[in-house]
C-alpha positions as CSV (number, residue, x, y, z in Angstrom):
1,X,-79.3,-66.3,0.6
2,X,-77.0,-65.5,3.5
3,X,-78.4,-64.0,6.9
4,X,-76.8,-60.0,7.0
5,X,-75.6,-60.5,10.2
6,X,-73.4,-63.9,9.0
7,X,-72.5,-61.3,5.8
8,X,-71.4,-58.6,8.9
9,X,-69.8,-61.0,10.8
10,X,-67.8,-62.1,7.7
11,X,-66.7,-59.1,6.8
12,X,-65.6,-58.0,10.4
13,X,-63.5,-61.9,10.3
14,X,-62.1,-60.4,6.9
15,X,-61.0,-57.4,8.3
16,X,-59.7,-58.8,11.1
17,X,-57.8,-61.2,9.1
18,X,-56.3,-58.7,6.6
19,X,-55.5,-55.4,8.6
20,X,-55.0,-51.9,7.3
21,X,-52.4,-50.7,4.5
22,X,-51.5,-48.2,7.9
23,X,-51.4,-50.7,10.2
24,X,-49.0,-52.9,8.3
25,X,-46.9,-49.6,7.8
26,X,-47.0,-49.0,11.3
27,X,-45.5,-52.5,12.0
28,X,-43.0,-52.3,10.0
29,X,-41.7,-49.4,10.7
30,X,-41.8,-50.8,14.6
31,X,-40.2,-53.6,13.3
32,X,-37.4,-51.4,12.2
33,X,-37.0,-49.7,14.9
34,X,-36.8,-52.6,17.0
35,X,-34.3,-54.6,14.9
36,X,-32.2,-52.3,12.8
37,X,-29.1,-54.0,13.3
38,X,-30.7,-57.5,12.5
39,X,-31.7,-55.6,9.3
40,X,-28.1,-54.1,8.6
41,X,-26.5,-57.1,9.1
42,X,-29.5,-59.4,6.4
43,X,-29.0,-56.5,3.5
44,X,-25.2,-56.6,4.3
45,X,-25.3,-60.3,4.0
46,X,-27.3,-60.5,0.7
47,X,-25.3,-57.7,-0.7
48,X,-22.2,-59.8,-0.7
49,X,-24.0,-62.7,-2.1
50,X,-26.0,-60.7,-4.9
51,X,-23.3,-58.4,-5.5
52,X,-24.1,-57.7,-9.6
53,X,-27.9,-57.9,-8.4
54,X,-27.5,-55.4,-5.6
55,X,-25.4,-52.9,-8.3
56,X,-27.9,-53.5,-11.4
57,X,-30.8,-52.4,-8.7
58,X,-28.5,-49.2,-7.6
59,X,-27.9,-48.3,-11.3
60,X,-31.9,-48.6,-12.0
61,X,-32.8,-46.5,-8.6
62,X,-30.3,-44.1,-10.1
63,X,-31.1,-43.6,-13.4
64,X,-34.8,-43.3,-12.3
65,X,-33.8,-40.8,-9.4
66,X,-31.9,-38.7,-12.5
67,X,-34.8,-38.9,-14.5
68,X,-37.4,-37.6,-11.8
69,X,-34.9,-34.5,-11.2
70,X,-34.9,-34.1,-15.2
71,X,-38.7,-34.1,-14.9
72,X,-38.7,-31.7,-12.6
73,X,-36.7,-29.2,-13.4
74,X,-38.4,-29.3,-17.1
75,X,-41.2,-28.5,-15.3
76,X,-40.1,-25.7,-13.4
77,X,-38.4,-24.3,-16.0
78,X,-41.3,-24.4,-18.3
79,X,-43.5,-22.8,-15.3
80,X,-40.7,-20.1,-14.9
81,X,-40.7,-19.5,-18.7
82,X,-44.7,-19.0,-18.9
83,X,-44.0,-17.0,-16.2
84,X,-41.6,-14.6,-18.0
85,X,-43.6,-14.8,-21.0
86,X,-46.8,-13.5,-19.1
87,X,-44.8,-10.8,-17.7
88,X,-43.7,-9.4,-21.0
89,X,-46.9,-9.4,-22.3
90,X,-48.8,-8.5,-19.4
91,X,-46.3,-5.7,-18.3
92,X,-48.8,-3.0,-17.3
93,X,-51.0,-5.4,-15.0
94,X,-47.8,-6.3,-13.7
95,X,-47.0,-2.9,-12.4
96,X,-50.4,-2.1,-11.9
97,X,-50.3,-4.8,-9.6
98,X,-46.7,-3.8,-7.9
99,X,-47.8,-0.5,-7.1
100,X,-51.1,-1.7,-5.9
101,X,-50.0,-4.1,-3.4
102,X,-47.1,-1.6,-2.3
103,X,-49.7,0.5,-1.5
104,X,-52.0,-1.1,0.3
105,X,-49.2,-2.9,2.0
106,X,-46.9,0.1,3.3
107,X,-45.9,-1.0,6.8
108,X,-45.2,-4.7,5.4
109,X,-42.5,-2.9,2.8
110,X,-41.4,-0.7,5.2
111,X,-40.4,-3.5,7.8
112,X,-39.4,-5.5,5.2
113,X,-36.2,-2.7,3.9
114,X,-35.8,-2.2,7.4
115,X,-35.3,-5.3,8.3
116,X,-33.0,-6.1,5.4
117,X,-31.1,-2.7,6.1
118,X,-30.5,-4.5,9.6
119,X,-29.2,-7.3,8.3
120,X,-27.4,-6.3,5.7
121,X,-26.1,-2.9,6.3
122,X,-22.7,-2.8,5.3
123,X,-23.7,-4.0,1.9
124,X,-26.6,-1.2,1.5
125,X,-24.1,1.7,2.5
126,X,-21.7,-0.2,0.0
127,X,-23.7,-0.1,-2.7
128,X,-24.6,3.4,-2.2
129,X,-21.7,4.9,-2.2
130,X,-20.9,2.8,-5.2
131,X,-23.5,4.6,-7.0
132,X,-22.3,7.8,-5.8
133,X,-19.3,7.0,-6.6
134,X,-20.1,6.2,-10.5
135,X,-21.5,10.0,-11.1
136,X,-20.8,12.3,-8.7
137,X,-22.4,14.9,-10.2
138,X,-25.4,13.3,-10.3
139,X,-25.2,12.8,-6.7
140,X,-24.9,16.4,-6.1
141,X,-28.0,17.5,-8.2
142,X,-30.2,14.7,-5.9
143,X,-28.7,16.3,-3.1
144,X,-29.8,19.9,-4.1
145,X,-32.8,18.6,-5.7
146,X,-33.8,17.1,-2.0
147,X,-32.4,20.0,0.0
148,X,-34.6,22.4,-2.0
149,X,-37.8,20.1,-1.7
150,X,-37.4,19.4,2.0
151,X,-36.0,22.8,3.6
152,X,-37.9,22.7,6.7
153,X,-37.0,19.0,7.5
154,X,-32.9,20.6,6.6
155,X,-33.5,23.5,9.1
156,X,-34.6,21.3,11.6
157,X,-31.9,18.8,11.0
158,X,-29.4,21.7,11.6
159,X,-31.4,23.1,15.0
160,X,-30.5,19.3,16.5
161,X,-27.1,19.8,15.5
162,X,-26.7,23.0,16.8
163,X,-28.7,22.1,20.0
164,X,-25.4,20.7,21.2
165,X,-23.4,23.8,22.8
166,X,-20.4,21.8,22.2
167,X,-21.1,21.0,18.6
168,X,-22.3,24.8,18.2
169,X,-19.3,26.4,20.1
170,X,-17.0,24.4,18.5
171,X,-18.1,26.0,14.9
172,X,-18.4,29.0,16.1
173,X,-14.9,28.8,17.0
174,X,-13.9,27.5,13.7
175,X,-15.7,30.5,12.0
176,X,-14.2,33.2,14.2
177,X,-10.5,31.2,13.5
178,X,-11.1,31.0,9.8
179,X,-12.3,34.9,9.3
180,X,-9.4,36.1,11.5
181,X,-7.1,34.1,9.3
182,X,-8.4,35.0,5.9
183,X,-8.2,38.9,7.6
184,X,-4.4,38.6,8.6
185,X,-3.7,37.3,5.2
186,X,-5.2,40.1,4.0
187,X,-3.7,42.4,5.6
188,X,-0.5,41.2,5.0
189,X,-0.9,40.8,1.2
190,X,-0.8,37.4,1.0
191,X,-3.4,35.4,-1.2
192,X,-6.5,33.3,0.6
193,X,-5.8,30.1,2.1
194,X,-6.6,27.5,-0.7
195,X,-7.4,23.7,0.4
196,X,-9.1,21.4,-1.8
197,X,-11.3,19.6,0.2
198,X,-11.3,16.0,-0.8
199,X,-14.7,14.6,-0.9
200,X,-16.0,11.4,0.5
201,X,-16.0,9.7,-3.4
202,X,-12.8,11.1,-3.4
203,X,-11.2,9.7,0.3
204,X,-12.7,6.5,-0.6
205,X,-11.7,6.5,-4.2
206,X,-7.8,6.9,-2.4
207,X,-8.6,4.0,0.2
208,X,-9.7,1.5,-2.4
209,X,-6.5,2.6,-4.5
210,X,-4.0,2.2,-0.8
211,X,-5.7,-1.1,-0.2
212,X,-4.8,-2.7,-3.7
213,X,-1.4,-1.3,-3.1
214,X,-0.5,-2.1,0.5
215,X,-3.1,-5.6,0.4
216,X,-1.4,-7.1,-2.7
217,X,-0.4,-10.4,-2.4
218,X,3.2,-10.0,-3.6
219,X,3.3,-6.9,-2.6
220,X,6.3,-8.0,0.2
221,X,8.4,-9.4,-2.6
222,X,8.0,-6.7,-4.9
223,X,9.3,-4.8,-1.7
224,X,12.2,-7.1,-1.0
225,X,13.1,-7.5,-4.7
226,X,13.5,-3.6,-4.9
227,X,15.3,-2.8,-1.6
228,X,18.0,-5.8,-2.7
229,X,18.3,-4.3,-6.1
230,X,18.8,-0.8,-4.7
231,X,21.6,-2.4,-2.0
232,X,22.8,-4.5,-4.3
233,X,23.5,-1.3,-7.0
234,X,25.0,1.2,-4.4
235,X,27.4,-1.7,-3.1
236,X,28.6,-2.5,-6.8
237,X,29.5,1.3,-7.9
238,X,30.9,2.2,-4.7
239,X,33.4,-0.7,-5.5
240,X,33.6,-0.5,-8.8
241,X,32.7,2.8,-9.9
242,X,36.1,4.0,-11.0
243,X,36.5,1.6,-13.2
244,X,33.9,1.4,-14.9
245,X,33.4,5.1,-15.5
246,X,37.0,4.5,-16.8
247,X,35.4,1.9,-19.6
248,X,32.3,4.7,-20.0
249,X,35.2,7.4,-20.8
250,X,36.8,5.3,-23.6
251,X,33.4,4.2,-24.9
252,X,32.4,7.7,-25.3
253,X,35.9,8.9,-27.0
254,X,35.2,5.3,-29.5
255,X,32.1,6.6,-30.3
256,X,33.6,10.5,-30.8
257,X,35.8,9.0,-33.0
258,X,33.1,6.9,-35.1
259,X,31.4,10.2,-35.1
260,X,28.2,9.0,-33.5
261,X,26.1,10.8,-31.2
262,X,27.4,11.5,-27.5
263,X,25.7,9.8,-24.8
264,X,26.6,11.0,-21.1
265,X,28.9,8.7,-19.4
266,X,26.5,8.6,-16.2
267,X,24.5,6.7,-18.4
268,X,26.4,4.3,-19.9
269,X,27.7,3.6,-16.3
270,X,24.3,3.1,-14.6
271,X,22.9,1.2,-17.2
272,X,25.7,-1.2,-17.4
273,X,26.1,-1.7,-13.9
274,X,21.5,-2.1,-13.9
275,X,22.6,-4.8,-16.0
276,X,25.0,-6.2,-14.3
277,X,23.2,-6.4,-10.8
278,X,20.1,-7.1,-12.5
279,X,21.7,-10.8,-13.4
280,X,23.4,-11.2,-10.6
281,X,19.9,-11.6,-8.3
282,X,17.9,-14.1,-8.5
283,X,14.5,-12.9,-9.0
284,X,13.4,-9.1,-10.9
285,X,10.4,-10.3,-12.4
286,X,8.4,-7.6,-10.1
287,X,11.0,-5.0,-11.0
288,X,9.3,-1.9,-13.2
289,X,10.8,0.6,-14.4
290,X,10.2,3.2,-11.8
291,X,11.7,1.0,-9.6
292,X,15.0,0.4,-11.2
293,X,15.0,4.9,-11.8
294,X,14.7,4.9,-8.3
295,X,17.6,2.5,-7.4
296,X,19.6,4.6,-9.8
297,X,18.6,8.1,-8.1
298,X,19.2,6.5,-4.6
299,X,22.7,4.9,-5.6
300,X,23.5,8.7,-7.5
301,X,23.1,10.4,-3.9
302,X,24.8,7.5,-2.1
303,X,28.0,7.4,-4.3
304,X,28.0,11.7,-4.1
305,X,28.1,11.0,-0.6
306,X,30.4,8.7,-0.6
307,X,32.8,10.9,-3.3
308,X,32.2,13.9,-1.2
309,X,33.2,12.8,2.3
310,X,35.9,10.9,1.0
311,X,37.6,14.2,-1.1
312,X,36.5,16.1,2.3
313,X,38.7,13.7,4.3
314,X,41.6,13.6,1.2
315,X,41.8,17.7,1.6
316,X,41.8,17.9,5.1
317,X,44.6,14.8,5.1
318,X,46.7,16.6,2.6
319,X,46.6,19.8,4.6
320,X,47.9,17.9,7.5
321,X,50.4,16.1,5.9
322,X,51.7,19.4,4.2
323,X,51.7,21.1,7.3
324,X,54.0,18.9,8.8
325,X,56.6,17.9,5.7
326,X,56.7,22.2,5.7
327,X,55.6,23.5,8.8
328,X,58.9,25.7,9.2
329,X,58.0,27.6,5.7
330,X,54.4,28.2,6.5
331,X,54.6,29.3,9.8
332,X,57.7,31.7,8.8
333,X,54.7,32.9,6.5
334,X,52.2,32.9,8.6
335,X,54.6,35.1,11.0
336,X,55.2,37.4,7.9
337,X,51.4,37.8,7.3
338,X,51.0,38.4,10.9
339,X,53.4,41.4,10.7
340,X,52.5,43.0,7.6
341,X,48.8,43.2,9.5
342,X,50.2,44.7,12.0
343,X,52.1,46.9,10.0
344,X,48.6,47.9,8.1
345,X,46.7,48.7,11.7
346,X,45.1,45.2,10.7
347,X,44.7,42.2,14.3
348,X,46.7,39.8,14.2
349,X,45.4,36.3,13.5
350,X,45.8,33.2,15.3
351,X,49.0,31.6,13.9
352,X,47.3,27.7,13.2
353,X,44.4,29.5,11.6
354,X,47.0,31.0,8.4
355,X,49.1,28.0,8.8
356,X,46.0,26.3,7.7
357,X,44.6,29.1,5.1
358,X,48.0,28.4,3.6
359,X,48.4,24.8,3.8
360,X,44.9,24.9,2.0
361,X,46.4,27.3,-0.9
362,X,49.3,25.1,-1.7
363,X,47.4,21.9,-1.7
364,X,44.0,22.7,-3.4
365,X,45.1,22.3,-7.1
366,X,46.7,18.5,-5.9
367,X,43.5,17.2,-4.3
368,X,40.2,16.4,-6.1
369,X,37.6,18.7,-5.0
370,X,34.7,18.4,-7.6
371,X,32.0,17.7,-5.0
372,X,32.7,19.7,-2.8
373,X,31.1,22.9,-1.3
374,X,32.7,25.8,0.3
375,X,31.0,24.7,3.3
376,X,32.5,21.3,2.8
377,X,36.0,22.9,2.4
378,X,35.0,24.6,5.6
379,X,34.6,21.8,7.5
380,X,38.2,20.1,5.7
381,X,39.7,22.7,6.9
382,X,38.1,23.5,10.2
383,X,38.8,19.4,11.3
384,X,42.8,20.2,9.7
385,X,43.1,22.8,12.3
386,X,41.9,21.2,14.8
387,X,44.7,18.0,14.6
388,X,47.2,20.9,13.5
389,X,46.6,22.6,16.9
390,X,46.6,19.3,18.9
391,X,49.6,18.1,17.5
392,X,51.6,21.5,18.1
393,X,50.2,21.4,21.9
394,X,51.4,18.1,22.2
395,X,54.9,19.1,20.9
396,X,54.8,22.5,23.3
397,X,54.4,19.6,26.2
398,X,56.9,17.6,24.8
399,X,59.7,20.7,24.5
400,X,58.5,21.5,28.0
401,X,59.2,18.4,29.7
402,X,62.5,18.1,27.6
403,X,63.6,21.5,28.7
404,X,62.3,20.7,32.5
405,X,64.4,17.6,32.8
406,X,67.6,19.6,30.4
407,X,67.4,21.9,33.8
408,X,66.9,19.9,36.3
């Protein structure tokens, strides 16, 4: 039988000989350390040599790696599922146990929302309003409802308001502006001042609707497609507008004739010249129908623009050119009209001014004067006398000079 001590000693020789499981790790994890490159380089090495080894090992680390993930996430979702299962059928201790924690943990909640508010305040005043938003209403009643149950907290909300002798002098001017108003209306029989007030559901029911409008993202080519359509239809009926309200007039008598329905020629013009723009361009695929009705209204003031000045301009040319192909026969009138004033006890009148009044007699009935006003016959006429008298005070200065040098 062995001495204990030889026994001790052996073991102490075997332990010596065979370290620790942790000391072996801790060499070779020194080892790595020390020599990571050597190690690169040797799995690089054997890689390239055991190439279908090295890729059969990566499939089998993968496929294990895939099956540990299935593993687990059977498991939590079987631990989440007798989870939801307890919480159905435990539903009071569940609560019970909410509301008891909440309350013996108030500070904790409390720092917790406030926190969170902190963080995320935007969202929480976004969300909110967003339930304000849904049902007004509903919103108005809580407010009431929490008015009524806290009115001394209210009235002491108000008293730090009006603590401010700004903020207080400032309503107490508004007040004093708005009764003084509402008593000079009534005074002068005039109904109250009426102003909706919008509300804040309301002001940001209007900014969510101007963002989606003005933040669109083809919001500039709708933009550019309709200003080029408009442009593009004034430009074609101011050139070809007669003629096509020429083709409107003969389709209207063909379908007179037919005995169909009449349709108003500005219609048949518009929407044949909508057409005609409309494949011209090269993209209308934004284009609505509001759109194109406002092209049409724009190029409908634009061309009676256009038509007006230019029969303004016709009259007061035609006056001009009247005058002087028969300026000895109106102004033998005009000196006649002149005399039989007198005659009558009446002022005489400046002689340009009836030379014009009758210029604009004889020529009315040649000249096209369907859009015009009688203050745009005014101004014809007004701009014919004008030229009228600068050409006869240029002639005076011309008989002058003649007569000057005759004597001389």
């Amino acid at each position: 039988m062995n001495d204990p001590s030889e026994e001790t000693a052996g073991a102490r020789k075997s332990l010596a000989e065979h370290p620790s499981v942790d000391d072996a790790a801790d060499k070779r994890r020194q080892y790595v350390a020390a020599n990571r490159d050597r190690i690169r380089e040797m799995n690089r090495l054997w890689r390239s040599e055991h190439l279908d080894r090295a890729r059969e090992l990566n499939r089998e680390s993968m496929r294990r790696a895939a099956a540990r993930r299935h593993r687990e996430a059977e498991v939590r979702a079987r631990g989440r599922e007798r989870a939801k299962r307890w919480r159905v059928e435990h539903t009071e201790r569940r609560r019970e146990y909410q509301q008891r924690w909440v309350a013996e943990n108030r500070e904790k909640v409390r720092e917790y929302y406030n926190r969170y508010y902190e963080a995320h305040r935007d969202e929480v005043n976004a969300r909110a309003a967003a339930r304000r938003d849904v049902d007004p209403e509903r919103a108005k009643q809580i407010t009431r409802q929490w008015a009524e149950r806290n009115k001394e907290r209210r009235a002491e909300l108000q008293r730090n308001r009006r603590s401010d002798p700004e903020i207080y002098q400032s309503e107490l001017e508004a007040n004093a502006a708005a009764r003084r108003l509402k008593l000079s209306l009534s005074r002068a029989g005039l109904p109250p001042k009426r102003i909706h007030v919008a509300t804040a559901a309301e002001r940001r029911a209007n900014e969510r609707e101007a963002d989606a409008y003005f933040n669109a993202p083809l919001r500039p080519e709708h933009l550019r497609q309709c200003t080029v359509f408009a442009e593009s239809l004034t430009d074609h009926m101011l050139k070809n507008g007669a003629r096509m309200r020429e083709f409107a007039d003969a389709y209207v008598e063909t379908r007179a004739h037919m005995g169909l329905p009449p349709i108003p020629v500005e219609n048949i013009v518009y929407a044949r010249a909508v057409e005609i723009v409309a494949e011209r361009m090269r993209r209308v695929d934004l284009l609505t129908g509001r759109d194109v009705a406002a092209a049409v209204r724009s190029t409908q003031a634009e061309v009676r623009r256009e038509e007006r000045q230019q029969q303004m301009d016709e009259l007061a040319k035609a006056i001009m050119v009247h005058f002087h192909q028969d300026s000895e026969r109106l102004n033998a009138k005009a000196e006649m009209e002149n005399r039989a004033r007198a005659h009558r006890g009446m002022p005489r009148v400046p002689a340009e001014s009836l030379v014009v009044q009758l210029a604009l007699q004889d020529v009315i009935e040649r000249v096209p004067t369907s859009r015009l006003t009688k203050a745009d016959a005014r101004t014809a006429v007004r701009i014919a006398g004008l030229h009228i008298a600068t050409s006869l005070e240029s002639r005076d200065a011309v008989d002058q000079s003649v007569h000057r040098r005759a004597l001389s």
